[in-house]
LUMMARNU-218624 format. One record per residue (C-alpha): x, y, z; residue in one letter. Coordinates in steps of 0.25 Angstrom, whole numbers. Each point is the difference from the previous one (the first is absolute). Layout:
% LUMMARNU-218624
X: X | Y: Y | Z: Z | residuo: A $
...
This chain:
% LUMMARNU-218624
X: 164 | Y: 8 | Z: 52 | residuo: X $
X: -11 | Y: 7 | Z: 7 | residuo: X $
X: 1 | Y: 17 | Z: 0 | residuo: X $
X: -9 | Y: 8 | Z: 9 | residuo: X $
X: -6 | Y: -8 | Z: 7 | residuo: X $
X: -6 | Y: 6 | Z: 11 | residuo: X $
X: -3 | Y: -8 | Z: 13 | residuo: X $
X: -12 | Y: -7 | Z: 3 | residuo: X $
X: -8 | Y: 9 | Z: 11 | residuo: X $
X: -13 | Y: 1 | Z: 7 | residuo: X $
X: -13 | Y: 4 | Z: -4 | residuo: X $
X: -1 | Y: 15 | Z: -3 | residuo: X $
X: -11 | Y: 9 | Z: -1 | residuo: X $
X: -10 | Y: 1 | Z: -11 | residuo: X $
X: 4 | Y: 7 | Z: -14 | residuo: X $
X: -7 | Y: 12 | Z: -1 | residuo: X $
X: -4 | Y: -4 | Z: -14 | residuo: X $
X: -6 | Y: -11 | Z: 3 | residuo: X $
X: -8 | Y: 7 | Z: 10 | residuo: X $
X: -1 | Y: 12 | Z: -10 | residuo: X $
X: -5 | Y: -11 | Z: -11 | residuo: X $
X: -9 | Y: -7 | Z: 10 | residuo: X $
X: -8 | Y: 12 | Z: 5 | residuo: X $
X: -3 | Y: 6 | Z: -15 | residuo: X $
X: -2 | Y: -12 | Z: -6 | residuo: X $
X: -11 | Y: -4 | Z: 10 | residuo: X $
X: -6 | Y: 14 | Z: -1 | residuo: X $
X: 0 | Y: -2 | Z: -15 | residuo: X $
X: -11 | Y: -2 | Z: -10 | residuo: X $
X: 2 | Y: -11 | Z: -4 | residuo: X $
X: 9 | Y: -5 | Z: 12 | residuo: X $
X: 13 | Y: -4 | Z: -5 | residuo: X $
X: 14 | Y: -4 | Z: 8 | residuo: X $
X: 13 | Y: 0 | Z: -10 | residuo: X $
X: 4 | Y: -15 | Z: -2 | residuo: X $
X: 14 | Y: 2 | Z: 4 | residuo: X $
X: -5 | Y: 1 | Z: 16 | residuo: X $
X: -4 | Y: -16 | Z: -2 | residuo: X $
X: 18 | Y: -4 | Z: 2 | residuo: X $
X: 2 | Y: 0 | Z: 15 | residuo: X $
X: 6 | Y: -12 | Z: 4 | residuo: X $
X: -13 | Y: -8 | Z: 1 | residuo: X $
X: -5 | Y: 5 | Z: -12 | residuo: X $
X: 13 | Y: -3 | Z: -8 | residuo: X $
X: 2 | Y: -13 | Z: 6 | residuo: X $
X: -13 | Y: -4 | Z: -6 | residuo: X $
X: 1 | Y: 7 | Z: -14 | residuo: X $
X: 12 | Y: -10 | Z: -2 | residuo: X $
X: -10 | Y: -12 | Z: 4 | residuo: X $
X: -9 | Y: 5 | Z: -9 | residuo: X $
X: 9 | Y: 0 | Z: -11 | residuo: X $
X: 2 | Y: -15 | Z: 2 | residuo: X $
X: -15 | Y: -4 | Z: -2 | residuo: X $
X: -5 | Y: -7 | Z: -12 | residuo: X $
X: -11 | Y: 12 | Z: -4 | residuo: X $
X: 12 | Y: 9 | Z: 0 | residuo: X $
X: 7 | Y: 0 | Z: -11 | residuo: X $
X: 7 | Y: 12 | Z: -4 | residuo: X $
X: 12 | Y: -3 | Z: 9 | residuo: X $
X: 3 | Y: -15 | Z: -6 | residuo: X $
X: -3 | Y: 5 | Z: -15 | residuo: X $
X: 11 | Y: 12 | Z: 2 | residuo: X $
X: 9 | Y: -9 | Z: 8 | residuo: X $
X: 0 | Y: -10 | Z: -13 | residuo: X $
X: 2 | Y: 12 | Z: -10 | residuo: X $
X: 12 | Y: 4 | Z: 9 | residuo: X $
X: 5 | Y: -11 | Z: 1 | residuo: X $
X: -1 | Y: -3 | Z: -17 | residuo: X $
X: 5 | Y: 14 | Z: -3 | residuo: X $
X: 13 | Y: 1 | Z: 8 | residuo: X $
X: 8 | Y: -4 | Z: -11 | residuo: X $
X: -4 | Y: 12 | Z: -8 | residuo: X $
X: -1 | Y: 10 | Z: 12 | residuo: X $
X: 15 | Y: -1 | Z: 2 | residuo: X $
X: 3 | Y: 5 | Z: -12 | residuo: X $
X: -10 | Y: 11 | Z: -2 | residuo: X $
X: 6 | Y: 5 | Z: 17 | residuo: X $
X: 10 | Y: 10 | Z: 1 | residuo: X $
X: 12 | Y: -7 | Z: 4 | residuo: X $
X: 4 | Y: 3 | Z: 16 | residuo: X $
X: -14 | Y: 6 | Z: 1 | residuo: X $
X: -7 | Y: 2 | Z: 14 | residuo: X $
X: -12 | Y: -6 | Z: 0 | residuo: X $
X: -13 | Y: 8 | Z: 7 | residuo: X $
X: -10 | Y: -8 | Z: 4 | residuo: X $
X: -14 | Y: 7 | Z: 4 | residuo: X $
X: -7 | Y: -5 | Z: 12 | residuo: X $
X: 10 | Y: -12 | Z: 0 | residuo: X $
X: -11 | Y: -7 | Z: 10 | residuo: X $
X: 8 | Y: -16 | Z: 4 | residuo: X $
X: 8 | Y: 2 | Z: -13 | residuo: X $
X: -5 | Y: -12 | Z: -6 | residuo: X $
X: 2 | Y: 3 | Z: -14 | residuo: X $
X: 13 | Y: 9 | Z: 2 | residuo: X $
X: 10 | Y: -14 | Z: 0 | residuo: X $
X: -4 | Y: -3 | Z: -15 | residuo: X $
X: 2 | Y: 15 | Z: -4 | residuo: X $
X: 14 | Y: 1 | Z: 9 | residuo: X $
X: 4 | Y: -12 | Z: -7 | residuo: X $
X: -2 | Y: 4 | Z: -14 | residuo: X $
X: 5 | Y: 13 | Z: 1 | residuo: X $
X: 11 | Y: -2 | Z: 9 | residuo: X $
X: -1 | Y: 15 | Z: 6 | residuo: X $
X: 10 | Y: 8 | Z: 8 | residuo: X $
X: -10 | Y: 4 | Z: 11 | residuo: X $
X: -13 | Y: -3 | Z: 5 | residuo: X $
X: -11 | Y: 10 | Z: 5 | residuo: X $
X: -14 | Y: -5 | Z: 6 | residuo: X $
X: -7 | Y: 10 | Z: 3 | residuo: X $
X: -14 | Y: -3 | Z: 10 | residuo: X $
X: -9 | Y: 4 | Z: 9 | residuo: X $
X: -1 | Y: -10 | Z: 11 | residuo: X $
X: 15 | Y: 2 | Z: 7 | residuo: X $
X: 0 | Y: -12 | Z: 7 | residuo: X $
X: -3 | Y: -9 | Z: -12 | residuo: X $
X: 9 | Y: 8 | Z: -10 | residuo: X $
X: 12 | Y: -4 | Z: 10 | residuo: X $
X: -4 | Y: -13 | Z: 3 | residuo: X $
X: -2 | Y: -3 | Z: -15 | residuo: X $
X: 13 | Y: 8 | Z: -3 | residuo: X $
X: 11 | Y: -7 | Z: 7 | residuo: X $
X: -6 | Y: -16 | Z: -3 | residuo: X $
X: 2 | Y: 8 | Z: -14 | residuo: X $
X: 13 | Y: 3 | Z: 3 | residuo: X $
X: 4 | Y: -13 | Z: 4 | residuo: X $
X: -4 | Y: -6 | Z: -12 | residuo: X $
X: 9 | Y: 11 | Z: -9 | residuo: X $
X: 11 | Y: 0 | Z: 11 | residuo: X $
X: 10 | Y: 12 | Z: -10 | residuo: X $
X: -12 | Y: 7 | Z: -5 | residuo: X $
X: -2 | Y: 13 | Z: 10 | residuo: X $
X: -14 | Y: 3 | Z: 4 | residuo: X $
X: -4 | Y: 13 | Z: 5 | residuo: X $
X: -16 | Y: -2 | Z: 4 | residuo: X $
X: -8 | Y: 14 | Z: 2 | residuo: X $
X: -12 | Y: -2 | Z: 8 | residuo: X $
X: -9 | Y: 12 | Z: -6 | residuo: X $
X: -12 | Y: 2 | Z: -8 | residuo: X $
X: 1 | Y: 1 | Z: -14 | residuo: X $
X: -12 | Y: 7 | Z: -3 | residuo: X $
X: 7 | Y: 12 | Z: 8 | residuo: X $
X: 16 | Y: 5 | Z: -4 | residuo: X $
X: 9 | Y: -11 | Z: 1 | residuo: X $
X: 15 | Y: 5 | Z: 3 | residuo: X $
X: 10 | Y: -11 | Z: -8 | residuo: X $
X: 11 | Y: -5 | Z: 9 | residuo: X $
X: 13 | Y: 10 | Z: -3 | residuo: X $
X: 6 | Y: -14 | Z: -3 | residuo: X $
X: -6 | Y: -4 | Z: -14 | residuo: X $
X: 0 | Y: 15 | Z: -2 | residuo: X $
X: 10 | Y: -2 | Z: -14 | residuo: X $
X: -7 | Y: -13 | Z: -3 | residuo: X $
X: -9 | Y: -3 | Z: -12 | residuo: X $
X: -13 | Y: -4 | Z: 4 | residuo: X $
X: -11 | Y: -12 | Z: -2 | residuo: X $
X: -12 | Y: 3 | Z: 7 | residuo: X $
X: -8 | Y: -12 | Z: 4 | residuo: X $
X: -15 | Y: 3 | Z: 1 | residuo: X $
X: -7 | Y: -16 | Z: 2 | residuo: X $
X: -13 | Y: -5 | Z: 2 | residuo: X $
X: -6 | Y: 10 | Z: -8 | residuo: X $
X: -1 | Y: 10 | Z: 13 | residuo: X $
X: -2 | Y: 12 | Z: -12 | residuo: X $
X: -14 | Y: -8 | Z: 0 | residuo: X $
X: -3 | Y: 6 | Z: 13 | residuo: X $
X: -1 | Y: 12 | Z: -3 | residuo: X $
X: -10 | Y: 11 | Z: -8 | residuo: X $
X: 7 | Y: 3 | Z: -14 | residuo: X $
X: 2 | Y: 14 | Z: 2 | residuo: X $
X: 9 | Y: -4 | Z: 15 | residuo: X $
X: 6 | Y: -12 | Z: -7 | residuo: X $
X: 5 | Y: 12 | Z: -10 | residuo: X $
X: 4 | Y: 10 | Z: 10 | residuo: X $
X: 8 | Y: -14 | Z: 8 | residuo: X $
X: 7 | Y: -3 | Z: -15 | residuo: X $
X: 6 | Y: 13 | Z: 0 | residuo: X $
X: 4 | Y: 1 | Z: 13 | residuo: X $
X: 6 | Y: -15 | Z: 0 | residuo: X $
X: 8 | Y: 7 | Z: -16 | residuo: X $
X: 6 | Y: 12 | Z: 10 | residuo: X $
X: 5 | Y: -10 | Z: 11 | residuo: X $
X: 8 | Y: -9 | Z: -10 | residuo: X $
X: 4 | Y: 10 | Z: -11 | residuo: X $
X: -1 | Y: 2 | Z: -14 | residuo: X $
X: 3 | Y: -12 | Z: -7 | residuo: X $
X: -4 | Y: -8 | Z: 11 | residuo: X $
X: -7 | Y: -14 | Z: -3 | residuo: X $
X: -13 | Y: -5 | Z: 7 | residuo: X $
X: -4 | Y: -14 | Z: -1 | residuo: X $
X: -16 | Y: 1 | Z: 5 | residuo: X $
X: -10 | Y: -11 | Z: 1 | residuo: X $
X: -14 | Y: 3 | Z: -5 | residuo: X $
X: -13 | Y: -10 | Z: 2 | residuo: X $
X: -8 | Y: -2 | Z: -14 | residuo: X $
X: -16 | Y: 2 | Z: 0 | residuo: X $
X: -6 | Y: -14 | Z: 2 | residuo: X $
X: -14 | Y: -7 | Z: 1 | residuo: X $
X: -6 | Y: 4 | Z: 14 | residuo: X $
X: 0 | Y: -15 | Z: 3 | residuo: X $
X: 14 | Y: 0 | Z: 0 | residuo: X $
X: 3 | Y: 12 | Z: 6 | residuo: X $
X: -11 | Y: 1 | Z: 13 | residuo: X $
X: 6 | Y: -12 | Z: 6 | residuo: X $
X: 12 | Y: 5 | Z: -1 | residuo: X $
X: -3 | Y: 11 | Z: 10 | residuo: X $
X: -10 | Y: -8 | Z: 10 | residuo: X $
X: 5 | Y: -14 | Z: 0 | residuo: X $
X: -5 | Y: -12 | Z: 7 | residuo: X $
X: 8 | Y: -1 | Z: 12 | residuo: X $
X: -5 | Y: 15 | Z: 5 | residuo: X $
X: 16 | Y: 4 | Z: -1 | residuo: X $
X: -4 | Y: 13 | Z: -9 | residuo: X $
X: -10 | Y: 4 | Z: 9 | residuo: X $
X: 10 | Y: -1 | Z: 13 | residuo: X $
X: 9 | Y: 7 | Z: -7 | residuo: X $
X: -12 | Y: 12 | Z: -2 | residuo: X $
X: -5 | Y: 0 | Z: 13 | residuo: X $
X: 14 | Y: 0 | Z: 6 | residuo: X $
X: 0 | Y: 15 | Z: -3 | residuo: X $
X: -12 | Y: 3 | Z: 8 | residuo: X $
X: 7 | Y: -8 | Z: 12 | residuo: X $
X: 13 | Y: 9 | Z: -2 | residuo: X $
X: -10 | Y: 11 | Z: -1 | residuo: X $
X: -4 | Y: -3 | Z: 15 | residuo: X $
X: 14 | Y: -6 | Z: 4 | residuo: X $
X: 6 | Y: 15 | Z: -5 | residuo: X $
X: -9 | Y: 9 | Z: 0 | residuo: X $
X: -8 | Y: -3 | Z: 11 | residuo: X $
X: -12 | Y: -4 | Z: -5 | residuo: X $
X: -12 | Y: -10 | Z: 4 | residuo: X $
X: -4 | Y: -4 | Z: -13 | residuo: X $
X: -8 | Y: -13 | Z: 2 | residuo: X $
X: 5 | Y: -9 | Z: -9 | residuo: X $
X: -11 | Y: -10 | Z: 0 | residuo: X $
X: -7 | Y: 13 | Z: -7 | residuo: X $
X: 6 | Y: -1 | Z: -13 | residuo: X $
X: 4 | Y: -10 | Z: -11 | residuo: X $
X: 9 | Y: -1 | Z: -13 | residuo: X $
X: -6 | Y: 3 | Z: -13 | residuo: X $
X: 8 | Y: -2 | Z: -14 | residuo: X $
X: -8 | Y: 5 | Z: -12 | residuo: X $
X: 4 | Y: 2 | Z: -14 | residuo: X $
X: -2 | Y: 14 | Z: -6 | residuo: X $
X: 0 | Y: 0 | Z: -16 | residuo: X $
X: 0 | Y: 15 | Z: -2 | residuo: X $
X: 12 | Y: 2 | Z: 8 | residuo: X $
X: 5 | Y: -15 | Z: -4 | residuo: X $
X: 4 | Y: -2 | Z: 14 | residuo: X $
X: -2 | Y: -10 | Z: 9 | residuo: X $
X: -5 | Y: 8 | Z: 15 | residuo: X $
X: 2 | Y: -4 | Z: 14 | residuo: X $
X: -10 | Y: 6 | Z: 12 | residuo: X $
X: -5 | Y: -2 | Z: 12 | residuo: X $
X: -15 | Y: 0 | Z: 2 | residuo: X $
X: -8 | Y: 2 | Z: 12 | residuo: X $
X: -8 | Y: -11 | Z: 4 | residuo: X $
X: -8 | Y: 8 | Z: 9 | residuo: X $
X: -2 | Y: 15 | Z: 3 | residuo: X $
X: 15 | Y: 3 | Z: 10 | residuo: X $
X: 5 | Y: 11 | Z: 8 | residuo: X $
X: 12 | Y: 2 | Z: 3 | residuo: X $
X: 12 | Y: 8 | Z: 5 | residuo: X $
X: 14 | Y: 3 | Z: -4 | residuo: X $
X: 6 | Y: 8 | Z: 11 | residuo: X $
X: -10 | Y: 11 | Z: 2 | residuo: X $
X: -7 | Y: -1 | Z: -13 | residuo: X $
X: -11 | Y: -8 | Z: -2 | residuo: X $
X: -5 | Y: -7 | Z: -13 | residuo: X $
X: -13 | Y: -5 | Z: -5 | residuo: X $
X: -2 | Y: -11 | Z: -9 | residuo: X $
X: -14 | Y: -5 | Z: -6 | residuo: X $
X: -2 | Y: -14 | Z: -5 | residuo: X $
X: 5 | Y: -3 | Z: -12 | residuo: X $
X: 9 | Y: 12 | Z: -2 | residuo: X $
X: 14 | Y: -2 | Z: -3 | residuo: X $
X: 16 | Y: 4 | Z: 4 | residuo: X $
X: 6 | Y: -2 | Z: -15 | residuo: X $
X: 13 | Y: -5 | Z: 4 | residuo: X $
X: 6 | Y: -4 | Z: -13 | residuo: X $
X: 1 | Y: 1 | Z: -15 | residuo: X $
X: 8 | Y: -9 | Z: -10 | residuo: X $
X: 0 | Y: 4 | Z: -15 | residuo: X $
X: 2 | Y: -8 | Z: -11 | residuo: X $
X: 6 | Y: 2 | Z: -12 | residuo: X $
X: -1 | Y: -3 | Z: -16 | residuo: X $
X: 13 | Y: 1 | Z: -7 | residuo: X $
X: -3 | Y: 16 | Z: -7 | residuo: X $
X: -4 | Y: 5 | Z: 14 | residuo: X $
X: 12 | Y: -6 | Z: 8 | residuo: X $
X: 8 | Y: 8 | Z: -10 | residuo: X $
X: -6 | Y: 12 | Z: 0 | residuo: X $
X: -1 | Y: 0 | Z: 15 | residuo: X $
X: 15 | Y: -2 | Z: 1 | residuo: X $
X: 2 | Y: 11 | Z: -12 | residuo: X $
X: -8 | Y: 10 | Z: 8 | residuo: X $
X: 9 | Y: -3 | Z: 11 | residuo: X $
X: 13 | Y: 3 | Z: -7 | residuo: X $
X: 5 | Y: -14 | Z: -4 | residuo: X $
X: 1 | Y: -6 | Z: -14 | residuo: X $
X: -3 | Y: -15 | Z: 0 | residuo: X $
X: 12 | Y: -6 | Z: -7 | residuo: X $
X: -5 | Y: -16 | Z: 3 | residuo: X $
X: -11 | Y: -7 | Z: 4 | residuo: X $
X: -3 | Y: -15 | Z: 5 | residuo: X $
X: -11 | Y: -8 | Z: 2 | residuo: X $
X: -5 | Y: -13 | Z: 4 | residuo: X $
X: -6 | Y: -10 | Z: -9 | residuo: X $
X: -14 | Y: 2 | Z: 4 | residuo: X $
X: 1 | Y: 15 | Z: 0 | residuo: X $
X: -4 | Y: 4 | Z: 15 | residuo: X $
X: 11 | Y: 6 | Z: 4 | residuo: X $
X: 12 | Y: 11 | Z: -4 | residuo: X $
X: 14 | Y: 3 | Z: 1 | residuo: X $
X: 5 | Y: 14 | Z: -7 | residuo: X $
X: 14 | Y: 4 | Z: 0 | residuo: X $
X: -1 | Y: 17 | Z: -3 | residuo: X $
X: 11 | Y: 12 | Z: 0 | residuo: X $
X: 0 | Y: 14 | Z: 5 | residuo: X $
X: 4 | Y: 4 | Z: -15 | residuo: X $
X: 4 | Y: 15 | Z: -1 | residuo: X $
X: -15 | Y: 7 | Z: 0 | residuo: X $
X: -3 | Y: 5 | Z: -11 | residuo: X $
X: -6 | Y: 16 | Z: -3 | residuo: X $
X: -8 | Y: -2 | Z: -14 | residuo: X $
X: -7 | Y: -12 | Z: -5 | residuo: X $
């Protein structure tokens, strides 16, 4: 059963915060664009044909450790609990958790409209009695729960080790925010990417069918599709590059040449070689998975890996805070 669903409609105009992040991040030093402005449609369509190539591994390793865990993940859920998922994306993973945990409700919550619906009702085909109230939003800012899982138990679902995305101290502020949303004693089930060789990881993020790097210049063709702008695309090119102070993978786009441009009436210059930073992906050891999740106001109360340690799934709790050590 499909709730809330709202119609399908033409395009609208641009998001201010798009345009708001687009401007300062190109007027920035260094330039930077928020990640999260890569899922329109284009660029979610292709994220999921990314998640399908052989470099990529995070998606099948997690998949497999869903898949093994189930068992145990329908006892350690609340019974009749409403599973929140954040930045549900094509849901891929979702069955294998519905399935496990047999919820009353289901909430995906994205950013790209369009995919959200599409995704939530062949989702709600597939769980015909599960009702599914899909909330097109973005999670980085307040995210108002449907008033229908309101008395619920929660399990937010947080996959793909999306928390990799961010800067600690944001992944932090988002951890609390995702602890108000569901409640105190809440449970979280988060995926998190392990530190590994750079051989393993680089590939991963500029594989060699060029599907990475569509997927990060597609922002700049949005950019010009919604903002106006006449980037020249042939100006730029993908860059992946392993950062081992931050343990993060980065993602950029490098200027070949020296460009000008304009978005609406602002103008850009670019020289060669500089880049737009346009994503970071974490990696975590085991102690700072925890204490990230700690500082965020869930206790881990399981944790799963794969056999070859590349990957996690942590289970956690909003557990009453506590005022003294």
């Amino acid at each position: 059963m499909l709730k809330q669903e709202p119609e399908d409609g033409q395009a609208t105009l641009a998001d201010p915060h798009f345009r708001a992040d687009v401007l300062t991040g190109l007027a920035a030093t260094p330039r930077a664009i928020p990640a999260r402005w890569f899922y329109d449609r284009r660029g979610s369509e292709l994220f999921e044909r990314i998640t399908d190539l052989p470099e990529y591994y995070p998606t099948r390793t997690e998949t497999a450790l869903l898949e093994r865990i189930g068992p145990e993940l329908g006892g350690l859920a609340a019974p009749d609990a409403a599973v929140v998922e954040f930045g549900s994306g094509s849901s891929t993973k979702t069955p294998i958790l519905l399935r496990a945990v047999q919820p009353a409700a289901y909430v995906p919550i994205d950013i790209s409209g369009d995919f959200l619906r599409q995704s939530a009702r062949a989702l709600s085909a597939d769980f015909p009695g599960l009702p599914v109230y899909p909330v097109e939003a973005d999670f980085l800012r307040p995210v108002p729960l449907p008033r229908e899982v309101a008395d619920l138990p929660k399990l937010g679902f947080f996959p793909g080790s999306t928390i990799g995305n961010m800067q600690a101290f944001h992944a932090v502020d988002l951890l609390r925010a995702m602890r108000d949303w569901l409640g105190e004693g809440a449970r979280l089930l988060i995926g998190m990417d392990r530190i590994k060789p750079p051989e393993i990881l680089i590939p991963a993020y500029d594989d060699a069918q060029g599907t990475t790097a569509a997927f990060n210049m597609n922002l700049l063709e949005r950019i010009n599709r919604e903002l106006g702008g006449d980037i020249p695309l042939d100006a730029f090119r993908h860059r992946a590059v392993w950062n081992a102070d931050a343990a993060r993978i980065e993602m950029h786009l490098e200027a070949r040449r020296a460009v000008n441009f304009a978005i609406g009436d602002r103008m850009f210059h670019i020289p060669q070689g500089e880049t737009i930073h346009t994503e970071n992906s974490h990696k975590y050891g085991p102690n700072g998975a925890r204490m990230l999740l700690r500082a965020g106001g869930w206790t881990p109360i399981a944790e799963w890996t794969d056999p070859q340690d590349w990957f996690a799934l942590m289970l956690c709790e909003a557990q009453p805070l506590r005022r003294a050590p």
